[in-house]
VEXMIVO-782990 format. One record per atom (N, C-alpha, C): residue in one letter; atom name; x, y, z. Coordinates in steps of 0.2 Angstrom, whole numbers, plus 5000, padded with zeros to 4 digits. Atoms other than C-alpha are relative to their C-alpha. Layout:
BEGIN
{A, CA, {X, Y, Z}}
...
# end
This chain:
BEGIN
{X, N, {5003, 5004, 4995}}
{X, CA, {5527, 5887, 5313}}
{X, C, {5004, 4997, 5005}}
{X, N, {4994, 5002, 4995}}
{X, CA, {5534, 5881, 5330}}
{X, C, {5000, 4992, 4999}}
{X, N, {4998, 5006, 4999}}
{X, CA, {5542, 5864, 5331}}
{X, C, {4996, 4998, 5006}}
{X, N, {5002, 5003, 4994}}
{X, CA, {5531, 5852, 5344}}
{X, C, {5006, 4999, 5005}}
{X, N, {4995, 5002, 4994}}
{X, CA, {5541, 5852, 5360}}
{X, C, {5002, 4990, 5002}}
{X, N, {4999, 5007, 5000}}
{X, CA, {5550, 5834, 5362}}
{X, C, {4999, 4998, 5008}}
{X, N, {5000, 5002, 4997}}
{X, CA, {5542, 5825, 5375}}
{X, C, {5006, 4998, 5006}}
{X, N, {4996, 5002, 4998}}
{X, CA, {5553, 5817, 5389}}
{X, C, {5003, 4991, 4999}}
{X, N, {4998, 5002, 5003}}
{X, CA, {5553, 5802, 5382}}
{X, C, {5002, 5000, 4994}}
{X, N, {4997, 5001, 5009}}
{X, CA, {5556, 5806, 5365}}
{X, C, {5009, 5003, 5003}}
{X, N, {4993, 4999, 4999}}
{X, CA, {5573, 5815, 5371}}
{X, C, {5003, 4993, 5004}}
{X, N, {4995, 5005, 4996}}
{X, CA, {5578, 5801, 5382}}
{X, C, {5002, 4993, 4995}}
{X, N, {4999, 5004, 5005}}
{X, CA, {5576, 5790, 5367}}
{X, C, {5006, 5002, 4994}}
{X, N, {4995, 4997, 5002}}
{X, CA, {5586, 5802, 5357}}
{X, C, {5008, 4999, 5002}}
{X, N, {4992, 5000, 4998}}
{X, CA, {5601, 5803, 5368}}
{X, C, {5002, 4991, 5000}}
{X, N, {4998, 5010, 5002}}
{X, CA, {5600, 5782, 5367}}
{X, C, {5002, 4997, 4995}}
{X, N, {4999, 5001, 5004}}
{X, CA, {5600, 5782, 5351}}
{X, C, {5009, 5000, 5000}}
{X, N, {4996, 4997, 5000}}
{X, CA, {5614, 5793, 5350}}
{X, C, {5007, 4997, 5004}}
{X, N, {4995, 5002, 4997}}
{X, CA, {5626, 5786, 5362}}
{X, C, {5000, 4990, 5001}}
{X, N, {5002, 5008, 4999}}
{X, CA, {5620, 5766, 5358}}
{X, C, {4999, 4998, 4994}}
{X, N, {5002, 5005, 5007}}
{X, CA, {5615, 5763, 5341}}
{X, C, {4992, 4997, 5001}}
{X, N, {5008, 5004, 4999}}
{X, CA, {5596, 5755, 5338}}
{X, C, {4998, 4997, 5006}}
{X, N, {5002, 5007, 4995}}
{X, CA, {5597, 5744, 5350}}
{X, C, {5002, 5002, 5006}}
{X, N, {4995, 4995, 4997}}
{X, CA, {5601, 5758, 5363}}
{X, C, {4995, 4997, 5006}}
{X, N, {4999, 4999, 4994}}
{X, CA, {5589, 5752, 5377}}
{X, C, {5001, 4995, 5005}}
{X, N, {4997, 5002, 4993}}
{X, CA, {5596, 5741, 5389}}
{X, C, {5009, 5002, 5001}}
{X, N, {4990, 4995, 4998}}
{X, CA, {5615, 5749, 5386}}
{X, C, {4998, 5005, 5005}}
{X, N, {5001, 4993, 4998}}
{X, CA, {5606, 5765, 5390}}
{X, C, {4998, 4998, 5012}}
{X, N, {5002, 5000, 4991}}
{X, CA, {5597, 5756, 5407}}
{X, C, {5008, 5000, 5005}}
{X, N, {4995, 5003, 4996}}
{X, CA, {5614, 5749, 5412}}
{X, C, {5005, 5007, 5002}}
{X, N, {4996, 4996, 5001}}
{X, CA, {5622, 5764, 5409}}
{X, C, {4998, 5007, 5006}}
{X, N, {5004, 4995, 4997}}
{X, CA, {5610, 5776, 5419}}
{X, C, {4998, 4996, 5008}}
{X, N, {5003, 5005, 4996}}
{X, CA, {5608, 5762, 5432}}
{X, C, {4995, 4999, 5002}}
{X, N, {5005, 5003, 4999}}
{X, CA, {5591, 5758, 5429}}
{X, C, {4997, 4996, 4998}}
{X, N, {5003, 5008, 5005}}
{X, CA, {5580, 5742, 5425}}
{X, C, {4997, 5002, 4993}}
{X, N, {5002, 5001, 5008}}
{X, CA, {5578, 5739, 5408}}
{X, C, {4993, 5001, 4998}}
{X, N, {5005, 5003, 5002}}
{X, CA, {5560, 5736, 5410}}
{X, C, {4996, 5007, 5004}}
{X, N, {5003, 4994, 5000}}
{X, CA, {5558, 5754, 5418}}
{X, C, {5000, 5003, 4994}}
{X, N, {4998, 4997, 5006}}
{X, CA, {5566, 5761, 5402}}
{X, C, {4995, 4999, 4996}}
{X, N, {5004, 5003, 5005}}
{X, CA, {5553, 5751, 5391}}
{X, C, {4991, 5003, 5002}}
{X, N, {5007, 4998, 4999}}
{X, CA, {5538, 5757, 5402}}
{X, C, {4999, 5007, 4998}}
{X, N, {4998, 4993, 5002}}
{X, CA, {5545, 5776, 5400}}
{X, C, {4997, 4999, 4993}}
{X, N, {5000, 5000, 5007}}
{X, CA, {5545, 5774, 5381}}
{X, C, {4991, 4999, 4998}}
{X, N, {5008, 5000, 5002}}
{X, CA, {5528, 5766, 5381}}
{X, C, {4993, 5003, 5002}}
{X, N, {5005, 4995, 4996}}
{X, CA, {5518, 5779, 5391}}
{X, C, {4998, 4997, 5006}}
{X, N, {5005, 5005, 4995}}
{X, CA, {5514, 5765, 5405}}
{X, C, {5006, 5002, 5005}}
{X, N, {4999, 4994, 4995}}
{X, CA, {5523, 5777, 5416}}
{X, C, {5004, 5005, 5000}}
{X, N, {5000, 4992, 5001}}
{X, CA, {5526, 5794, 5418}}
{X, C, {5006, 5001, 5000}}
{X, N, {4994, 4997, 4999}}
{X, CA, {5544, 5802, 5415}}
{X, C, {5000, 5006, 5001}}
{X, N, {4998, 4992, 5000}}
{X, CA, {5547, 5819, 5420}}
{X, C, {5005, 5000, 4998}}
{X, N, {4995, 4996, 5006}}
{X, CA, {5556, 5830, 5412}}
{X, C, {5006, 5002, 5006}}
{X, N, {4995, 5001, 4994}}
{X, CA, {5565, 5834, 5430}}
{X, C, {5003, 4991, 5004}}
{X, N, {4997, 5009, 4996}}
{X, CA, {5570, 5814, 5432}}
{X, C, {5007, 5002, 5001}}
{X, N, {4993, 5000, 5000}}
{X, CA, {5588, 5811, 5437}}
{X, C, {5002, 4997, 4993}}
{X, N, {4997, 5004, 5004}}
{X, CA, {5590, 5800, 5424}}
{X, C, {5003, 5004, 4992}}
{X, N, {4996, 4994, 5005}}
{X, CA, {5595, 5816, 5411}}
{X, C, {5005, 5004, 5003}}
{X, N, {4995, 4998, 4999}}
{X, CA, {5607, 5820, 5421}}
{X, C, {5008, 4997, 4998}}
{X, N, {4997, 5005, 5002}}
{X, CA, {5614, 5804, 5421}}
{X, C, {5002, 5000, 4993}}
{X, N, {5001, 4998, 5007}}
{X, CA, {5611, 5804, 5403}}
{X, C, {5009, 5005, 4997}}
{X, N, {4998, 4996, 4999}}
{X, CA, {5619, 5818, 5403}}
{X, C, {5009, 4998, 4999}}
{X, N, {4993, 5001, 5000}}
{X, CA, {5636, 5814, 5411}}
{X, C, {5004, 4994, 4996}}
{X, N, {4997, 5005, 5003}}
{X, CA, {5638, 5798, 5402}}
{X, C, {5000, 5002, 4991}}
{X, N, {4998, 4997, 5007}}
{X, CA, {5637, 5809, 5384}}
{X, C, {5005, 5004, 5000}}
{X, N, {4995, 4994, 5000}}
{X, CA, {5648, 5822, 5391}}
{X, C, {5007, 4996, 5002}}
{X, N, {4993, 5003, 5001}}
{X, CA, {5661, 5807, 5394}}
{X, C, {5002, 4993, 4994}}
{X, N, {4997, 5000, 5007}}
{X, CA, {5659, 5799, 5378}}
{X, C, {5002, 5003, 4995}}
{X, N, {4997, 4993, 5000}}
{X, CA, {5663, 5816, 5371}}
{X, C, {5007, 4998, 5000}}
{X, N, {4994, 5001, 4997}}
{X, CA, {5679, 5815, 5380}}
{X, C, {5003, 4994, 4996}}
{X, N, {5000, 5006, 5005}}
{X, CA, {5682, 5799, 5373}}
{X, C, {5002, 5000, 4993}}
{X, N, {4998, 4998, 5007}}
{X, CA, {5680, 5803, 5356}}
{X, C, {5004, 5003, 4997}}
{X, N, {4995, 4994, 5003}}
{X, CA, {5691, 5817, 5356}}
{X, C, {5006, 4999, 5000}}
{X, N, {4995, 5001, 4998}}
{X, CA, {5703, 5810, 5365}}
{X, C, {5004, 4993, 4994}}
{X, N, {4998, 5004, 5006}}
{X, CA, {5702, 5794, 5351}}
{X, C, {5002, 5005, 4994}}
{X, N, {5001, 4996, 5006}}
{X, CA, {5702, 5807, 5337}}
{X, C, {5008, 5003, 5000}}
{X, N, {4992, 4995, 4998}}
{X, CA, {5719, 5816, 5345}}
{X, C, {5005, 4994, 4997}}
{X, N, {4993, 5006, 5000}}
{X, CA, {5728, 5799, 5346}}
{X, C, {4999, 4999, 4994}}
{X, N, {4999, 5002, 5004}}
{X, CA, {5723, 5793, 5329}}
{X, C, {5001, 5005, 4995}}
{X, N, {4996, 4996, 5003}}
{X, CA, {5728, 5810, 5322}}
{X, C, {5007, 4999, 5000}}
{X, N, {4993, 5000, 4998}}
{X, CA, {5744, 5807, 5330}}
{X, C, {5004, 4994, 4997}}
{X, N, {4998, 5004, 4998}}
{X, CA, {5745, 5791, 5324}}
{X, C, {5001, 5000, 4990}}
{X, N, {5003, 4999, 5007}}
{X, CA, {5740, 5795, 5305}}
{X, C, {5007, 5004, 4997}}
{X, N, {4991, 4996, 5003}}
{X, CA, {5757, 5809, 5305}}
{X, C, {5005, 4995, 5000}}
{X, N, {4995, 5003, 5000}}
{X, CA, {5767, 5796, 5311}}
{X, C, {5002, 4995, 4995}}
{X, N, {5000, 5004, 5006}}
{X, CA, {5763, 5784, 5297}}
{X, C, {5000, 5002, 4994}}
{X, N, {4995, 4996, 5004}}
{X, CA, {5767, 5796, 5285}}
{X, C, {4991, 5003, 4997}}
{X, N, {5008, 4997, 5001}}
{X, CA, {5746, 5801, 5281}}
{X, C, {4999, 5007, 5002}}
{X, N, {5005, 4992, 4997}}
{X, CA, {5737, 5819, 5282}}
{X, C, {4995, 4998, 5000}}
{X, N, {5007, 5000, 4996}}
{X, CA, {5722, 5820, 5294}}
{X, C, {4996, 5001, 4994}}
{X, N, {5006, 4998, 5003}}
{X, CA, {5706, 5821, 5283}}
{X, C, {4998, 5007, 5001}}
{X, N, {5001, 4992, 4998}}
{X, CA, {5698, 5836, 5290}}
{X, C, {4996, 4999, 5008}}
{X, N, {5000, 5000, 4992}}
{X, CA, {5695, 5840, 5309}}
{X, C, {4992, 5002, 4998}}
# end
């Protein structure tokens, strides 16, 4: 049986979650530079989001520099784990 296709609100909720925790949406508006209170219409159906919006691009570039982020935290505190005489857990 095929999976329902997720909406574009549902993915945009997803990636909110994911890069904010619960309480992901006015991080996500600020983050995407838009009004909190269009985010909130998105989510409720009281206006349309296309799936072509900018705002997954956006989206987008601010996951792919959390990412960055993360790995670049995970390197340093690997490096930081050898020096203090610890072995990494696992990568």
């Amino acid at each position: 049986m095929k999976r329902p296709r997720k909406t574009p609100s549902d993915q945009l909720a997803q990636v909110g979650r994911v890069l904010y925790g619960e309480h992901w949406r006015l991080a996500l508006a600020r983050g995407v530079q838009v009004d909190d209170d269009t985010i909130r219409r998105w989510m409720t159906g009281r206006t349309d989001l296309p799936g072509d919006h900018a705002v997954f691009e956006d989206a987008l570039t601010l996951m792919r520099q959390r990412q960055r982020e993360i790995a670049m935290a995970a390197d340093e505190l690997e490096r930081w784990i050898k020096l203090n005489g610890s072995s990494p857990i696992a990568s």
